[in-house]
C-alpha angles and dihedrals in degrees: 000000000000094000086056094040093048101064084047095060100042090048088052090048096055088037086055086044102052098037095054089045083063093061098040086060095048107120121228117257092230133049105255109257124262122278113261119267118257116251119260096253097049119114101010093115109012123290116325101216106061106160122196118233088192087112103047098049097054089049090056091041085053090042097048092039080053094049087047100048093046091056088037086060088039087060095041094047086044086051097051093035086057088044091050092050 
């Protein structure tokens, strides 16, 4: 039963593939329409919505000081375990 089922499904799973391919390279009937227009204010001094990642990078340092230390005291506790022993 497996030998018979196994050229089936393998059969179903490159029909699915290549039929949703097809679909996925259909092309849109319409051109795409154009993009908005910028607000009036934008770009007189520079752009409005700066946003600071200060914040962001000194959470992943201290998440990845945190991660190292935690594997740094794993290889210090295997070491004196193995010099105990």
């Amino acid at each position: 039963m497996k030998k018979s089922l196994k050229p089936i499904l393998l059969s179903l799973i490159l029909l699915c593939f290549l039929a949703f391919s097809q679909v996925g390279l259909a092309m849109a009937p319409n051109d795409p329409p154009p993009p908005p227009q910028p607000p009036s204010n934008h770009g007189q001094s520079g752009n409005q919505g700066e946003s600071p990642i200060d914040g962001g990078v000194l959470v992943s340092l201290a998440m990845v000081a945190g991660y190292g230390a935690y594997k740094w005291l794993k290889v210090v506790q295997k070491k004196s375990q193995t010099a105990n022993d």
